[in-house]
C-alpha positions in Angstrom: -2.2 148.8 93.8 0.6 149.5 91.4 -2.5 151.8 89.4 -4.3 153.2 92.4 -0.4 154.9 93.1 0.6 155.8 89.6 -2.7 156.1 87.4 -0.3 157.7 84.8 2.6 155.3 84.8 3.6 153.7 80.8 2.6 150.5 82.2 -0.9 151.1 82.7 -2.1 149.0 79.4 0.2 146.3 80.2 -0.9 146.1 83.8 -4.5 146.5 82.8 -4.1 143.4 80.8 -2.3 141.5 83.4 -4.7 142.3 86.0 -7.7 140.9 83.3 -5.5 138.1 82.6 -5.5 136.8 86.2 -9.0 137.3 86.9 -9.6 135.3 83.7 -7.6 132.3 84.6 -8.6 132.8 88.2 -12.3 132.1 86.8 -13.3 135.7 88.0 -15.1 136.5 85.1 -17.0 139.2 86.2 -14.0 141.0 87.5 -12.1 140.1 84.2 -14.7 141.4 82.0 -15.0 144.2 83.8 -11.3 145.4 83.7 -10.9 144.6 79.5 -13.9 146.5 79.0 -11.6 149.1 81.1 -8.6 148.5 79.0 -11.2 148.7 75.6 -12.0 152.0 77.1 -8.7 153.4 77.5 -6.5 151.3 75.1 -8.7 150.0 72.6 -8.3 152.3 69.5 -4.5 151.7 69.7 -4.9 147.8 70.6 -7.9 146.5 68.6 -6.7 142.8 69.1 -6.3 142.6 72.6 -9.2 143.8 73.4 -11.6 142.0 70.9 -9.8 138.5 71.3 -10.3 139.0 75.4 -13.7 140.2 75.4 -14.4 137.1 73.4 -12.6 134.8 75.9 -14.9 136.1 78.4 -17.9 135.5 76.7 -17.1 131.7 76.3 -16.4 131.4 79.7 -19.3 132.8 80.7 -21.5 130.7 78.2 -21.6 132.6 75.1 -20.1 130.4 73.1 -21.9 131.4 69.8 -21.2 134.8 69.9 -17.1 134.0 71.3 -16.8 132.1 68.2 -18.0 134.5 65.5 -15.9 137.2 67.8 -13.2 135.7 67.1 -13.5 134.4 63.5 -14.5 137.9 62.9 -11.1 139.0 64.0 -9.6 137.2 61.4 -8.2 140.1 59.4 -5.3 140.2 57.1 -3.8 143.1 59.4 -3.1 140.9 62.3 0.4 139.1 62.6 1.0 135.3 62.3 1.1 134.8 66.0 -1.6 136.7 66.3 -4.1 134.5 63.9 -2.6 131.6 65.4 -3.8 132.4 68.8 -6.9 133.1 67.8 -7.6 129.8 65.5 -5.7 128.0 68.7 -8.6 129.8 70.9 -11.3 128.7 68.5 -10.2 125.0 68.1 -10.6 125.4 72.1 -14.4 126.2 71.6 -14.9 124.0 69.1 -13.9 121.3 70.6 -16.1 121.8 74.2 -19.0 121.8 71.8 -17.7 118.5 70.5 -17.2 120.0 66.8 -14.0 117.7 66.3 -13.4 118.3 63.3 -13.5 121.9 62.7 -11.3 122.4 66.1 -8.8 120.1 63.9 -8.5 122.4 61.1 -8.9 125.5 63.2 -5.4 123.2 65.0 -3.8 123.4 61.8 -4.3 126.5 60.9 -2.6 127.4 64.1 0.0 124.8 63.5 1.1 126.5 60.5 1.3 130.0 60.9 3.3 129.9 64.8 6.4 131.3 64.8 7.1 129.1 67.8 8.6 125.5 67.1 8.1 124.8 70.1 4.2 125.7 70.7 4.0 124.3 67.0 5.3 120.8 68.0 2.5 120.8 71.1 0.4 122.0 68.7 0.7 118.6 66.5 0.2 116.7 69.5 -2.9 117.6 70.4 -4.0 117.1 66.5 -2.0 113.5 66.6 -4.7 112.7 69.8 -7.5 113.7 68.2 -7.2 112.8 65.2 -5.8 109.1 66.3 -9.5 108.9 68.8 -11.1 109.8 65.5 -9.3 107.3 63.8 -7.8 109.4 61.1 -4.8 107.4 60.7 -3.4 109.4 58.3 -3.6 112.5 59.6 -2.5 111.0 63.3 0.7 109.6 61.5 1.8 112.9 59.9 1.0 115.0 63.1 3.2 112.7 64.8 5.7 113.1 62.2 5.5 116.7 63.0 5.7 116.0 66.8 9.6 114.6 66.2 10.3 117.4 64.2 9.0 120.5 66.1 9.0 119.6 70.1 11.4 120.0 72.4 10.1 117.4 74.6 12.0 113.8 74.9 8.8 112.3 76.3 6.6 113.6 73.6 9.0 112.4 71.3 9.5 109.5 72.4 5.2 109.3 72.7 5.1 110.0 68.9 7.6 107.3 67.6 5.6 104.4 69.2 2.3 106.0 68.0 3.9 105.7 64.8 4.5 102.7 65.3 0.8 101.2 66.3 -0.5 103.5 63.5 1.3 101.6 61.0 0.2 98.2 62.4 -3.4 99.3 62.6 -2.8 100.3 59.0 -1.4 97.4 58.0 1.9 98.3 56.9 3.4 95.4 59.1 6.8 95.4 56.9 7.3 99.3 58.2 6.1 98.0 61.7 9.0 95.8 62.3 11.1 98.1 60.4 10.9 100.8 62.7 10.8 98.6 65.9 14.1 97.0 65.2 15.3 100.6 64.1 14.4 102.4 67.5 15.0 99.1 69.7 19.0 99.3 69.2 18.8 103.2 69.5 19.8 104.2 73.3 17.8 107.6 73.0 14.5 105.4 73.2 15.0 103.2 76.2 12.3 104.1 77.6 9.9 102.9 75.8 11.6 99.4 74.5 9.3 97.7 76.6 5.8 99.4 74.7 7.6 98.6 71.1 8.1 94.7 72.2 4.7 94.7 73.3 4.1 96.2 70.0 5.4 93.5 68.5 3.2 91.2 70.2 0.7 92.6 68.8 1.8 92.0 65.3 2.4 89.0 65.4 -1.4 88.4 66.9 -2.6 90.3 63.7 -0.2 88.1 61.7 -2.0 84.8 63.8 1.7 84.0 65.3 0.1 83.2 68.3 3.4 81.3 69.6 5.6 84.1 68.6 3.8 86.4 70.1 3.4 84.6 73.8 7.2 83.8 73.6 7.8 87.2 73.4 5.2 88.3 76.0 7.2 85.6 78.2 10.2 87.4 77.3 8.7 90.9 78.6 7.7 89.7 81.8 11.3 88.6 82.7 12.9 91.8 80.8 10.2 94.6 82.2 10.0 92.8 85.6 7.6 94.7 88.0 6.6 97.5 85.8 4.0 98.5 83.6 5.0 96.7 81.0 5.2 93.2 82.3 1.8 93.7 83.9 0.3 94.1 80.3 2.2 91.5 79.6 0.7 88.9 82.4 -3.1 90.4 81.1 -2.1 89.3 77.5 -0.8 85.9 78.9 -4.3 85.4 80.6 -6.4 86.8 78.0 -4.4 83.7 75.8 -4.8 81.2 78.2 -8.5 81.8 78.7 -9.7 82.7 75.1 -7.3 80.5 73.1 -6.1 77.5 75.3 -9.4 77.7 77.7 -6.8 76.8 80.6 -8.5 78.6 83.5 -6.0 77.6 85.8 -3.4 79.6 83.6 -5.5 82.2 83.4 -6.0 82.7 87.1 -2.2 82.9 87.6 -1.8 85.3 85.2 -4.4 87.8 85.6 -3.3 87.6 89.6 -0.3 88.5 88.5 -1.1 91.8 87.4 -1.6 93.9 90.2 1.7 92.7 91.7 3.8 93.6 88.8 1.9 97.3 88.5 -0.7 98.1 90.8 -1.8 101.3 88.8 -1.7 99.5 85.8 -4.6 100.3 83.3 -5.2 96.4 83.3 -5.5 95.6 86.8 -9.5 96.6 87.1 -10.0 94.2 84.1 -7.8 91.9 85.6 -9.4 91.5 89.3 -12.6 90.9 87.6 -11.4 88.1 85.5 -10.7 86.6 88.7 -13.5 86.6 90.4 -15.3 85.7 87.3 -13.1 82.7 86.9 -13.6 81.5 90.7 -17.3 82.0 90.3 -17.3 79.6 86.9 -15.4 77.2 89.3 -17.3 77.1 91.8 -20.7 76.6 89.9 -18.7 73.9 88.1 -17.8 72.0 91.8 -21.6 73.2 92.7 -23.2 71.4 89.9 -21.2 68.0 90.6 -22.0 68.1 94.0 -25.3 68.8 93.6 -25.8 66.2 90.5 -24.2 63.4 93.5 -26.5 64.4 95.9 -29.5 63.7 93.3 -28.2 60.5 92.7 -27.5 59.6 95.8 -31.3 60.4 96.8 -32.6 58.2 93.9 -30.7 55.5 95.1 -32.3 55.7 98.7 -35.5 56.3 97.4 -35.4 52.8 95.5 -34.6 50.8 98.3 -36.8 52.3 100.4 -40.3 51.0 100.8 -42.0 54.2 102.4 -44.0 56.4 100.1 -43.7 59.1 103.0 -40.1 59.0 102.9 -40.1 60.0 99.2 -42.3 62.6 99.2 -40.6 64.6 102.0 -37.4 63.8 99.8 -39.0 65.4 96.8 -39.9 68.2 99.2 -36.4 68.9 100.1 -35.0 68.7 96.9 -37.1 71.1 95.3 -34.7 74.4 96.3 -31.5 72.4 95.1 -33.2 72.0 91.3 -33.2 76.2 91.2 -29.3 76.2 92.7 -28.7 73.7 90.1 -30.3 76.1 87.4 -28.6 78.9 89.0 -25.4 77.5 88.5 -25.8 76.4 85.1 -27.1 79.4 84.1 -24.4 81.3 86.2 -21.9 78.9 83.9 -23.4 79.8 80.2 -23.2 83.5 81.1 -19.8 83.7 82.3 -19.1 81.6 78.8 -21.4 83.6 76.6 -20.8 87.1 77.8 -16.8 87.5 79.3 -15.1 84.4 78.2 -15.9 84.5 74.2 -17.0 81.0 74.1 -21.0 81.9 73.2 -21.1 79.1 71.0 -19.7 76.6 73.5 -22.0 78.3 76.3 -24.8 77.4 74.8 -25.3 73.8 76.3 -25.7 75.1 79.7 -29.0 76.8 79.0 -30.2 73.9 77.0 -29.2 71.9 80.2 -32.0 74.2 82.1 -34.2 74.0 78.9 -34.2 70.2 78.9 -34.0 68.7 82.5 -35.1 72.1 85.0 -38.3 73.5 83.3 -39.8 74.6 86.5 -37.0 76.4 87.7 -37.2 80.4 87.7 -34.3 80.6 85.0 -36.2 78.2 82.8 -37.7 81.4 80.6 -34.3 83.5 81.0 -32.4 80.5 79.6 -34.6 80.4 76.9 -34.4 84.1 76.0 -30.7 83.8 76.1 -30.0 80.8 74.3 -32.5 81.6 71.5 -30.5 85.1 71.4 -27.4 83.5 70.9 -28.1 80.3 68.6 -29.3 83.6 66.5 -26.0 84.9 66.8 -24.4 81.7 65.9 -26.7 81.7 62.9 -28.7 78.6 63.7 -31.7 79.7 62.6 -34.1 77.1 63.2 -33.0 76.3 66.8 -33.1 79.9 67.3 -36.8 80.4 66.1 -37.8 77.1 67.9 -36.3 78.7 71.2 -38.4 81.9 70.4 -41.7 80.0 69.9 -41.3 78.0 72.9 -40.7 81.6 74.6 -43.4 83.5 73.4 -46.0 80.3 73.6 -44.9 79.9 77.6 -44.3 83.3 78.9 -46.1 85.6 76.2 -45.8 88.5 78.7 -42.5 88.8 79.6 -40.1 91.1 78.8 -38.3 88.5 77.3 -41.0 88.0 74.9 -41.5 91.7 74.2 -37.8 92.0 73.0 -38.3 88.7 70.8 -41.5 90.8 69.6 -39.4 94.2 68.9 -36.6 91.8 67.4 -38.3 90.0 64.7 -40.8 92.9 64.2 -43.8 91.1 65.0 -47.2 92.5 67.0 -47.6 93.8 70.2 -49.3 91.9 72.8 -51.4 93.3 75.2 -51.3 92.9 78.7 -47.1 92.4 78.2 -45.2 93.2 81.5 -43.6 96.6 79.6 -47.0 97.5 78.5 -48.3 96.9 82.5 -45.2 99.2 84.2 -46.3 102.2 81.7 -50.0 101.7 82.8 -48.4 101.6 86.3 -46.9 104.5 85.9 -49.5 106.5 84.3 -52.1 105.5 86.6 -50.6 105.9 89.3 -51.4 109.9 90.2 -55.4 109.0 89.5 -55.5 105.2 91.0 -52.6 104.6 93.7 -53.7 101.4 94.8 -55.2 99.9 91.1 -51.8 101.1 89.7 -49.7 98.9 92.5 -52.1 95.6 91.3 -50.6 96.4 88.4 -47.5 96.3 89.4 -48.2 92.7 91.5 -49.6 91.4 88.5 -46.0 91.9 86.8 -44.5 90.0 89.2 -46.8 87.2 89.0 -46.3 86.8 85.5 -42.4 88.2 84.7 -40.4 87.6 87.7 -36.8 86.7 86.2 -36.5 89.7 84.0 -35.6 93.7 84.7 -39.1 94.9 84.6 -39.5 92.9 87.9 -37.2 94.7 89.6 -38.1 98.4 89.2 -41.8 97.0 89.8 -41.0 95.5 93.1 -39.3 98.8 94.5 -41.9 100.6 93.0 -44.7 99.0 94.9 -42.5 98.4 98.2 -41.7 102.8 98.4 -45.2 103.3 97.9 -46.1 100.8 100.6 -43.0 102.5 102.4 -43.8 106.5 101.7 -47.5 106.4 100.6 -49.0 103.9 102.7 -46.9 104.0 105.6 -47.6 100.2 105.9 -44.3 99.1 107.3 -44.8 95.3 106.7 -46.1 95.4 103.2 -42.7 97.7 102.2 -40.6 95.4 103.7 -42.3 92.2 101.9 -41.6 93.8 98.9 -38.1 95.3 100.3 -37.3 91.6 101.1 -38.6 90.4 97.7 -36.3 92.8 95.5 -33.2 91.4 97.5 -34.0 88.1 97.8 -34.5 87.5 94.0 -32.6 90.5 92.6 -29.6 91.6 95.3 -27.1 92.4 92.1 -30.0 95.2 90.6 -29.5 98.3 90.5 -33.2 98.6 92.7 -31.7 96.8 95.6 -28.8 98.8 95.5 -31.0 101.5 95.9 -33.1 100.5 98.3 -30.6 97.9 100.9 -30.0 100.3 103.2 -34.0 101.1 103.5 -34.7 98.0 103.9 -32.0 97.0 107.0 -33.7 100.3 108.1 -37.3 99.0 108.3 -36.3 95.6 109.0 -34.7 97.0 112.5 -37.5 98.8 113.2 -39.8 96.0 113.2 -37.8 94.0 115.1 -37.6 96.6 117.6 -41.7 96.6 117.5 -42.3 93.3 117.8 -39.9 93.1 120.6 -42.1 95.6 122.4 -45.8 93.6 121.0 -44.1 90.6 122.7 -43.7 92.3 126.3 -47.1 93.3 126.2 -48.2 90.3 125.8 -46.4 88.0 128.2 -46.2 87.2 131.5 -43.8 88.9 133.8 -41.6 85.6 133.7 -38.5 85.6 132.1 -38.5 86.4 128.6 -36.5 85.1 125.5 -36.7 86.3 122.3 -35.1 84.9 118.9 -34.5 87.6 116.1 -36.0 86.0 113.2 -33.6 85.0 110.6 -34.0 85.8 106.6 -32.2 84.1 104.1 -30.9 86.8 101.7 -30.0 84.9 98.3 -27.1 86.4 96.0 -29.0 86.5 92.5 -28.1 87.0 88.7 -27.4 90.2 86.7 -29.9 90.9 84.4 -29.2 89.0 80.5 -31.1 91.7 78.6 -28.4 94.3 79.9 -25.6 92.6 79.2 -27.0 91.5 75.9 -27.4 95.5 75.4 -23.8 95.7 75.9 -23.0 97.4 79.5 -20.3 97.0 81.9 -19.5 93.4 82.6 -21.5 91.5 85.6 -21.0 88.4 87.1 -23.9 86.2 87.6 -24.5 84.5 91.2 -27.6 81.9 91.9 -30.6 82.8 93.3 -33.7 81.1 94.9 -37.1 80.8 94.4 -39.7 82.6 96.5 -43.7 81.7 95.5 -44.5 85.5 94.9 -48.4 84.0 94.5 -49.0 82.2 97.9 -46.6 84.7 100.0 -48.8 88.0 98.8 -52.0 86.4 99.3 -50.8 86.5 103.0 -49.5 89.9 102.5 -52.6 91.6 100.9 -54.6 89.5 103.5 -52.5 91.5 106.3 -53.6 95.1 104.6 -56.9 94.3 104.5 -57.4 93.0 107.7 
């Protein structure tokens, strides 16, 4: 407006630039582009900088990131000021760093660092160097930036920041003299109360490196009576139960503590970590309770069955306790994981799944517990056992995908027919043969049914039947299948509320089938009830490192007899 009134006014180039300026950082970069070319027009002979260094802002934002960047490093002549080359290496590190180039952007920082006139932009400028270069673990660097940080900035918080950086840099260095030097320095120094309670954790710390373990939960007691209900003491309580569960294995300790944790700081940084440890901690207890109950009830049962003189009566007992010897695998198994994978015992863990391998070798975990506990005797370094466990593997279930990672692992042949190998033909043969490439797919689950290649074959085939087919009960035998024996997979995540869907649907139709059908007397119909079982995470994943799980039992369902009656409904 101020322009459309008085085109002529001295301001104009300073208004052109703020009017470019606030498109720019409004993210109008059309608008912005088009007024600096305006201001390059009219201004630019006089102003070379500002209009180069903003028409090269504009083409980064806009995805030209390339030609931004040799812009601007073009600019780089000996006839610009300090500030001015500072702005422009500032503006490169910027680039630099969105096309993850970390380690030019740090020397394009410095550059910047060094030729500001401005102590105080210089002192932010050597914070964001101490960050980056601390993530890339260039200690050195990291410790003089925040050196730097002290001297230049104007900011109590960032100072404050860079003296306990200091300090954790110096105990990941090593220097554990200079560690408890500068603790007790800044400890009795009233500037830094603030962050008294960080430099005793510190200390903790140290003395865990040192292997004071009782110094170092003494002083984590102290903390959590000192820092009471604040960030501080929550760390503190996650520290205590991380102690009690890895070092003292007192579970019951460890319980408390990590409860503790959201109540002393509910946005604490530990409390995600520390609700899991909680429920994984009541699901190890409740297996352990599970298994003694259920090891009773056997007994018990034996006992019966040998004063009892009816042959009858012990085979309908044998019946019945055929679903309690998969809990009872579950539950072991559900134990060794917990161990194994989140409680850093793999070595002691590793009697649970020879508990399966021994005494349950019918149950569905029988070849999961043999993958896992032949991976981790590897681990352990127990070589033979681990090779035995392997054999026995590869010789029972050749063509699971257990067995094709043993195969990968210890570099040995391919093996045709391999549950892998099958999902790819699946797949690939599924535009030219719908129907051969969903045997396929059955055929996996016949042979593979513990591991992840069962689940994405299961969904696979129950969509198909589902959106290909349009054969409503098939898709919700397979629906039923997936969450039955795999309710923690990402599949029946995917596909729970399709099933509940379909499942509704039916009901609804057989409802109807039933009216038909009857007489006009009174009518009472029973919803059908399935038996949805919780079921374990898949080993291989957490074995390939991803977020942490907790495994829950699952049952058995014969795949074999239950899709003869399925594929005898389609055909029919």
């Amino acid at each position: 407006m101020v322009l459309e009134e008085y085109p002529d006014t001295r301001y104009r180039k300073n208004a052109l630039l703020l009017i470019g300026k606030a498109h720019f950082y409004r993210q109008e970069y059309r608008l912005a582009e088009a007024t600096f070319q305006q201001f390059a027009d009219e201004f630019g002979e006089t102003h070379p900088f500002e209009k180069v260094y903003w028409q090269a802002m504009v083409k980064w934002k806009q995805g030209k990131s390339q030609a931004a960047l040799e812009t601007l490093t073009s600019n780089l002549v000996e006839s610009l000021s300090n500030d001015q080359k500072a702005k422009v290496h500032l503006s490169i590190s910027e680039i630099l760093l969105e096309l993850n180039e970390d380690k030019s952007a740090l020397e394009n920082l410095l550059n910047g660092a060094e030729l500001t006139s401005d102590a105080d932009q210089r002192g932010q400028i050597y914070y964001r160097i101490s960050v980056l270069a601390f993530d890339k673990k260039d200690y050195e660097l990291a410790l003089s930036a925040n050196k730097s940080v002290i001297r230049y900035s104007l900011s109590k918080k960032r100072i404050e920041e860079a003296n306990l950086q200091i300090v954790r840099i110096h105990r990941l260095l090593g220097n554990w003299d200079v560690v408890m030097s500068e603790i007790k320095s800044i400890l009795i120094d009233d500037r830094f109360t603030r962050i008294h309670g960080n430099l005793e954790l510190e200390l903790v710390r140290l003395y865990q490196m040192q292997g004071k373990n009782d110094m170092a939960k003494n002083r984590l007691e102290s903390i959590i009576k000192d820092y009471a209900r604040s960030r501080n003491s929550a760390e503190a309580y996650f520290l205590l139960g991380e102690i009690a569960m890895n070092e003292d294995w007192d579970l019951e300790d460890a319980d408390k503590k990590f409860s503790q944790v959201s109540k002393e700081y509910q946005k604490s940084q530990y409390t995600p970590t520390a609700n899991l440890r909680v429920k994984q901690i009541k699901s190890y207890k409740d297996s352990q309770t599970s298994i003694g109950t259920l090891l009773e009830t056997f007994s018990n049962t034996q006992t019966d069955s040998t004063n009892s003189d009816s042959s009858t009566a012990n085979e309908v007992q044998t019946a019945d306790l055929l679903p309690n010897y998969e809990s009872l695998a579950n539950h072991y198994y559900n134990m060794g994981e917990l161990e194994a994978f989140h409680f850093n015992r793999p070595a002691e863990s590793i009697s649970r799944f020879m508990n399966i391998i021994d005494s349950l070798p019918n149950t569905e975990q029988y070849a999961k517990a043999l993958f896992t506990a032949a991976y981790l005797t590897m681990e352990q370094d127990d070589t033979t056992k681990a090779i035995a466990l392997r054999d026995t593997l590869l010789d029972k279930f050749p063509r699971s995908e257990f067995a094709d990672y043993m195969r990968v692992h210890y570099g040995m042949d391919n093996l045709d027919g391999s549950s892998n190998q099958l999902f790819r033909q699946g797949e690939l043969g599924w535009q030219s043969d719908p129907e051969g490439a969903i045997d396929t797919f059955k055929q996996i689950l016949r042979q593979d049914k513990s591991s992840d290649v069962a689940a994405r074959s299961a969904m696979f085939i129950a969509v198909m039947y589902d959106r290909h087919f349009s054969q409503a009960d098939s898709a919700n035998y397979y629906y039923e299948w997936l969450q039955s024996h795999k309710p923690k997979s990402e599949q029946a995540q995917a596909t729970i509320n399709r099933y509940e869907e379909l499942q509704q649907m039916l009901s609804m139709m057989n409802q109807v089938d039933t009216l038909e059908v009857q007489d006009s007397s009174e009518i009472i119909i029973e919803p059908e009830e399935i038996e949805i079982v919780d079921n374990q995470v898949d080993t291989m994943n957490v074995i390939a490192g991803e977020t942490e799980t907790i495994a829950k039992p699952e049952e058995s369902v014969d795949v074999d007899n239950k899709e003869t009656v399925e594929d005898t409904i389609i055909e029919n």
